[in-house]
C-alpha positions as CSV (number, residue, x, y, z in Angstrom):
1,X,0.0,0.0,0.0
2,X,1.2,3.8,-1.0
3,X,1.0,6.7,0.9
4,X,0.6,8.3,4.1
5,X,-1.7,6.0,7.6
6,X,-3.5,9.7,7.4
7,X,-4.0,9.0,3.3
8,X,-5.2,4.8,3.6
9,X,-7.2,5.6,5.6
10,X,-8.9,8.7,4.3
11,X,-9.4,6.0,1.1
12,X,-10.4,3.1,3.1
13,X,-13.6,5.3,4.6
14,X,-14.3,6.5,0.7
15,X,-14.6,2.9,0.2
16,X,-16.8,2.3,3.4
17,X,-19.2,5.0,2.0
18,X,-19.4,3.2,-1.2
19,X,-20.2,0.1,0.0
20,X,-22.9,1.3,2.8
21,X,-25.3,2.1,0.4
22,X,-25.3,-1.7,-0.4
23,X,-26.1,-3.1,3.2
24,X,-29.1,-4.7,4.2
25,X,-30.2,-5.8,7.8
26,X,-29.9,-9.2,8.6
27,X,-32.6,-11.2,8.4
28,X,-31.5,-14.2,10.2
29,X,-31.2,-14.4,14.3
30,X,-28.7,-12.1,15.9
31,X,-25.7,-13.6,17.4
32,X,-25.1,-14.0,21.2
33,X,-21.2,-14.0,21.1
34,X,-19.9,-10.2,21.1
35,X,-17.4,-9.7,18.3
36,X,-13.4,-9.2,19.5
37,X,-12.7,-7.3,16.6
38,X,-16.0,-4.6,17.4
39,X,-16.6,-4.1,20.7
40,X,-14.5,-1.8,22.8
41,X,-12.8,-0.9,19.6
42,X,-11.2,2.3,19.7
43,X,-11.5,2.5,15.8
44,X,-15.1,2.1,16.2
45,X,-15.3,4.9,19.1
46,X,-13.2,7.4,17.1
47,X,-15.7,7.0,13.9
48,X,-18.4,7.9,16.1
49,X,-20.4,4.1,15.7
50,X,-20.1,3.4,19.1
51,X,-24.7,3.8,19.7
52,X,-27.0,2.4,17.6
53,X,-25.2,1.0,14.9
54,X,-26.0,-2.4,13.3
55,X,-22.6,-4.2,13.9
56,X,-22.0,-5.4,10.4
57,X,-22.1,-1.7,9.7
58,X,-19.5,-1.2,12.3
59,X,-17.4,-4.6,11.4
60,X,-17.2,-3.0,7.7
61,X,-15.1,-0.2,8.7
62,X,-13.2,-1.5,11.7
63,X,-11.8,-4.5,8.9
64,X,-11.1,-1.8,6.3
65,X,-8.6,0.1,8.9
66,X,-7.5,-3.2,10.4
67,X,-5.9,-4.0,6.7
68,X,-4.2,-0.7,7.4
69,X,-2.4,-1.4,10.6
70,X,-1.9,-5.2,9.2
71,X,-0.2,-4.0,6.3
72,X,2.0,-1.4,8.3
73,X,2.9,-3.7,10.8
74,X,4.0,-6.5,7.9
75,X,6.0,-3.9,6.1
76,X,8.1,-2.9,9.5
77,X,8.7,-6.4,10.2
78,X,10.2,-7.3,6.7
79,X,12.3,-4.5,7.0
80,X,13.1,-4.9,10.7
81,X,12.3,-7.9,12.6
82,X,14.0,-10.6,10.8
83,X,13.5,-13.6,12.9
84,X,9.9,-13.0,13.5
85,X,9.6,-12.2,10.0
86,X,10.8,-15.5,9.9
87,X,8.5,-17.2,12.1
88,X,5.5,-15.0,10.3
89,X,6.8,-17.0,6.7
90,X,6.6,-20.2,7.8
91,X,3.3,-20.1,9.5
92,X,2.0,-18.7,6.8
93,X,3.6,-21.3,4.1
94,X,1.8,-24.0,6.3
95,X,-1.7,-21.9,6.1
96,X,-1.4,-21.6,2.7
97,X,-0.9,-25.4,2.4
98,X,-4.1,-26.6,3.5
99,X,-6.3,-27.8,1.4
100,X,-9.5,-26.2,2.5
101,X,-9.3,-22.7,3.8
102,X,-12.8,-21.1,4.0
103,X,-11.9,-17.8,4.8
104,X,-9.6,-17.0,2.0
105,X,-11.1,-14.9,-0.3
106,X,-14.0,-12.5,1.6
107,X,-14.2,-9.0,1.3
108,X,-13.0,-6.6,4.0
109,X,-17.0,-6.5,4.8
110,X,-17.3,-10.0,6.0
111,X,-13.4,-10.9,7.1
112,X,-13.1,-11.8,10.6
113,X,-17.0,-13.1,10.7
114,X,-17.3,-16.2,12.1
115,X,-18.1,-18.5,9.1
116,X,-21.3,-20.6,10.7
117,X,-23.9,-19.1,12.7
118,X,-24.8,-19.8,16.0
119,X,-26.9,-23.6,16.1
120,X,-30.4,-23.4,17.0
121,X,-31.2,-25.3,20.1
122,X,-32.0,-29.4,19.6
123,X,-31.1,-28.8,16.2
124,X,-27.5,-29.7,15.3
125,X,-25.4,-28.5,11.7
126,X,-24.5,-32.1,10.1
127,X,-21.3,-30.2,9.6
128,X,-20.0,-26.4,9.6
129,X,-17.5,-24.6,7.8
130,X,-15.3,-24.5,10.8
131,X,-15.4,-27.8,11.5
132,X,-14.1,-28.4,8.1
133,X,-11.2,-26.1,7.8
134,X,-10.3,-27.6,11.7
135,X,-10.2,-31.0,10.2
136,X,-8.4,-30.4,6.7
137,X,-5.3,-28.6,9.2
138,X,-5.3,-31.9,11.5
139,X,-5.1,-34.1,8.6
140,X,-2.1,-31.8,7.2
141,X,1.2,-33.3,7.7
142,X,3.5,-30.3,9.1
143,X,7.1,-30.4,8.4
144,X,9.8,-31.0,10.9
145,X,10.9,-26.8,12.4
146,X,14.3,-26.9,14.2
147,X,14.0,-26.0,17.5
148,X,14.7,-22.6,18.6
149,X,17.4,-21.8,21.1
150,X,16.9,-19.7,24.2
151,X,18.3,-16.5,22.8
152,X,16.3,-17.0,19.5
153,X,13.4,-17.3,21.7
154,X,14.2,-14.5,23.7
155,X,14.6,-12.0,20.9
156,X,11.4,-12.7,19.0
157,X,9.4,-12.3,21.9
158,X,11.5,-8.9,21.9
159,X,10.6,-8.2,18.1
160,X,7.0,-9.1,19.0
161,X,7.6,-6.4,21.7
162,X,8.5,-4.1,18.7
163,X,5.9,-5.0,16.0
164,X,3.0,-4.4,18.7
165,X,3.8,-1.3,20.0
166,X,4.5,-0.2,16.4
167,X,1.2,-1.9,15.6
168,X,-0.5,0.8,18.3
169,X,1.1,3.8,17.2
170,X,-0.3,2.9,12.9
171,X,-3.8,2.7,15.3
172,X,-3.6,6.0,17.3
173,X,-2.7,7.5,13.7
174,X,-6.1,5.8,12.3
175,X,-8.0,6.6,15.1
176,X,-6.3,10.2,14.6
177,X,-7.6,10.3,11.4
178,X,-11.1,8.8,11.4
179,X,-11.9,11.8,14.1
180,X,-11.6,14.3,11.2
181,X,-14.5,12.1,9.1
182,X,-16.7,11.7,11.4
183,X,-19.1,14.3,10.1
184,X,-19.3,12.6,6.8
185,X,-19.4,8.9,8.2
186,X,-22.5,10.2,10.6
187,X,-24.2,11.6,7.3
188,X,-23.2,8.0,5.6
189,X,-25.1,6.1,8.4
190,X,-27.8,8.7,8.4
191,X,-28.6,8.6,5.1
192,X,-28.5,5.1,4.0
193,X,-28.3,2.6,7.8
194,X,-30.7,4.8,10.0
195,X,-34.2,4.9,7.8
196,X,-34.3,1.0,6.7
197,X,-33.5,0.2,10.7
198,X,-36.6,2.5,11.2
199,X,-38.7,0.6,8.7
200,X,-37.4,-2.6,10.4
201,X,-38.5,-1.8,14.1
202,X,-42.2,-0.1,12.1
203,X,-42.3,-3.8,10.7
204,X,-41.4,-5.4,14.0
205,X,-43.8,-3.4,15.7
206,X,-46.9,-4.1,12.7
207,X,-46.4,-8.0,14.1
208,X,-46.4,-7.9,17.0
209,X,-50.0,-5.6,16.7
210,X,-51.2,-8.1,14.2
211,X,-54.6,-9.4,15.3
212,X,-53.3,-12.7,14.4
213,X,-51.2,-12.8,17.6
214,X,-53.4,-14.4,20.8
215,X,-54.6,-11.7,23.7
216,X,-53.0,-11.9,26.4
C-alpha cells in the first residue's frame, strides 16, 4: 500500500461510504457471542459508531482500517524484525498449504466473521465450515521446524515487543484520522443505515400488533 496512515485511511472510509449504500439488515437471528474485533474498539469509538449501529455496519469499517495497521505492521517487520519475519513466513507457508481454507477470499465486509452461525437449540449443523477447515489442518502433515534456542526465543518475543507497540502507534494514527471524518461517516449512516432500521423496528412493531397474535 502507498502513501501516508493519514492517506489509507482517508481512502479506506471513501470505500466504506461506497459500500454502505449496499447493506441490508440481517434477516437471520442475531448472534449472542460479542465480536473481539468490534466491541470496545477504539477505531469504532473514534468513527463515532459506538450507539446504535447495526454491527455489520460497524465490522465494515473496523476491517477496512484493520488492513491498514496489518499492512504497516507486515512492512516494519520485513524491513526490521528478521526472525519474526521468519517465524511469520513459515506459518503462513503451512496456512497456505491446507487444502481447504474457508476464509480465503471474503471482502473486508465480512473478514473476521465467524463462518457458521450460532446452532439453533436441539437442532444440530451435520457439519460447519469451521469444523471443516479444523479437520483439513489436522489431517495436514507439518514439516519438521528446528527447535529454537533460548536467545532465539528470547529475541522474538523482543521483536514481537517491537511490531506491537509499532502496531498501536499505525492505530492511534487511524483513530487520529477517522476523528476528522466523522461528520461525513454520521451523514453516511444517516442517510442510508438509520431509515431501513426504522422501517425494520415499524415492521417489527406491525407483528407484534397483528390481530393474528393471541390476547394476552
Amino acid at each position: 500500500m502507498e502513501g501516508s496512515i493519514e492517506a489509507r485511511a482517508s481512502h479506506e472510509v471513501d470505500n466504506w461510504l461506497r459500500w454502505l449504500p449496499r447493506w441490508r439488515p440481517g434477516t437471520h437471528r442475531g448472534r449472542t457471542r460479542l465480536c473481539r474485533r468490534c466491541f470496545g474498539s477504539p477505531v469504532i469509538a473514534a468513527a463515532g459508531l459506538t450507539t446504535d449501529v447495526p454491527h455489520a455496519v460497524q465490522h465494515a469499517l473496523s476491517m477496512r482500517m484493520k488492513l491498514i495497521v496489518d499492512a504497516a505492521v507486515d512492512d516494519y517487520t520485513d524491513r526490521n524484525l528478521p526472525l519474526l519475519h521468519r517465524e511469520i513466513a513459515l506459518a503462513e507457508k503451512r496456512k497456505l498449504a491446507r487444502p481447504y481454507r474457508p476464509a480465503d477470499g471474503l471482502d473486508p465486509e465480512a473478514t473476521g466473521l465467524e463462518l457458521d452461525p450460532e446452532p439453533e437449540r436441539d437442532q444440530p449443523f451435520l457439519f460447519t465450515l469451521g469444523e471443516l477447515a479444523q479437520e483439513a489442518a489436522a489431517e495436514q502433515v507439518q514439516p519438521e521446524a528446528d527447535p529454537l534456542s533460548d536467545e532465539e526465543k528470547a529475541a522474538i518475543r523482543a521483536e514481537v515487543k517491537l511490531a506491537d507497540e509499532f502496531a498501536r502507534q499505525v492505530g492511534r494514527r487511524v483513530c487520529n484520522e477517522l476523528l476528522q471524518h466523522r461528520e461525513r461517516i454520521a451523514r453516511g449512516i444517516a442517510e442510508h443505515v438509520e431509515p431501513q432500521v426504522v422501517a425494520l423496528l415499524a415492521d417489527l412493531e406491525r407483528q407484534l400488533d397483528s390481530p393474528l397474535w393471541p390476547n394476552g
